[in-house]
Structure formats: structure tokens, C-alpha cells
C-alpha positions in Angstrom: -1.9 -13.5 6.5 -1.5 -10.1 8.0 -3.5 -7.4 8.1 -3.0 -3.9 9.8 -5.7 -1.7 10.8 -4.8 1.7 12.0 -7.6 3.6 14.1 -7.8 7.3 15.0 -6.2 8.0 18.5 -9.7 8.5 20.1 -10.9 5.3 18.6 -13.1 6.6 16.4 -12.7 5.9 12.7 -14.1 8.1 10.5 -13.6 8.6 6.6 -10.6 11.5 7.7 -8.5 9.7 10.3 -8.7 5.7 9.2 -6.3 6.0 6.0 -3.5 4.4 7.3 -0.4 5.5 8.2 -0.7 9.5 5.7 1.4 10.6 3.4 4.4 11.3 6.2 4.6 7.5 7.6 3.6 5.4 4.1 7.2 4.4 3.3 7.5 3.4 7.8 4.7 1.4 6.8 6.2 -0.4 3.8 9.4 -1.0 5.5 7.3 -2.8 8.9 5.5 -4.8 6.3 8.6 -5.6 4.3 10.2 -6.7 7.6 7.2 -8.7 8.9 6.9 -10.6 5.5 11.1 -11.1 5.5 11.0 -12.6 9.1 7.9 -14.9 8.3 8.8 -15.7 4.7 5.6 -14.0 3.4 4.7 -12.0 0.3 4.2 -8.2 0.5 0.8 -7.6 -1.4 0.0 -4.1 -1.3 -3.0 -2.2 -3.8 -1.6 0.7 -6.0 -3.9 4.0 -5.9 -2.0 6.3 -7.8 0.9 6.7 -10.1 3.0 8.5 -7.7 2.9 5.6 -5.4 3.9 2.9 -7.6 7.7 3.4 -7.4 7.3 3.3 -3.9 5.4 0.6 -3.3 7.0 -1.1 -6.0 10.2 -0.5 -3.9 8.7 -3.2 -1.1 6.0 -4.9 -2.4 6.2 -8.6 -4.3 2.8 -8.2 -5.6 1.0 -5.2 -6.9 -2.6 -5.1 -6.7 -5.1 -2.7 -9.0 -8.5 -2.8 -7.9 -11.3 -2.4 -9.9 -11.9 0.8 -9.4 -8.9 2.0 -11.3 -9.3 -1.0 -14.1 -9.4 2.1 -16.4 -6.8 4.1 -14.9 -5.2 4.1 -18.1 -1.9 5.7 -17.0 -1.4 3.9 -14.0 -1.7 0.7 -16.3 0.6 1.9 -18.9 3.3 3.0 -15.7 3.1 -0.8 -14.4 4.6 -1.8 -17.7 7.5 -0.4 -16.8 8.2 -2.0 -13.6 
């Protein structure tokens, strides 16, 4: 199993710098995991936040995690159908 941690450049992780890769890099970070999981023969499992990130996630991803959080995030329930 692989996990990736991304830090702040001054090593300091905070609630504003340690959300992975932003909004700029996510699809860069799909593809490395997609890669990694292709040359190990793993599964891509990645959580789904948001609506707007399920077609790209969805894109990479073999397994599409909901936390419990958004158990009753309705729309993003009723968009998984779909996929």
C-alpha cells in the first residue's frame, strides 16, 4: 500500500499548506498514482470531496471512496450513480 504525504516547503504542516498537491497539480497527482499502481499492479483508491472532483478522479481512480462525512452529501451520491 502507498501512501503520499506532501509537507509545506519549510516543513511545517499547517491546516493551509498540507492539502496535497492544490487545485493546479491534482490531476499530476492522479496521473503519478495511476502510474505507480499500473507499474505495481495496484488499485487506485482515492476519497471523493466534492462533485466537481468526481469526473476527475473517476478518470484514474478504480475505487471511489465517500467518507462519512459526506454520507448525506446527497448530490454527490446521486452523481456517483452515474459513473
Amino acid at each position: 500500500m502507498f501512501f503520499f504525504f506532501f509537507q509545506a516547503e519549510d516543513g511545517i504542516r499547517d491546516l493551509v499548506r498540507s492539502r496535497g498537491l492544490g487545485d493546479v497539480y491534482k490531476r499530476q497527482g492522479l496521473e503519478i498514482l495511476r502510474a505507480v499502481a499500473d507499474e505495481f499492479g495496484l488499485l487506485v483508491i482515492s476519497e471523493v470531496l466534492g462533485v466537481e472532483h468526481l469526473p476527475l478522479v473517476a478518470e484514474y481512480a478504480d475505487v471511489l471512496q465517500i467518507g462519512s462525512r459526506n454520507m448525506q452529501h446527497y448530490p454527490l451520491l446521486l452523481s456517483l450513480i452515474h459513473i
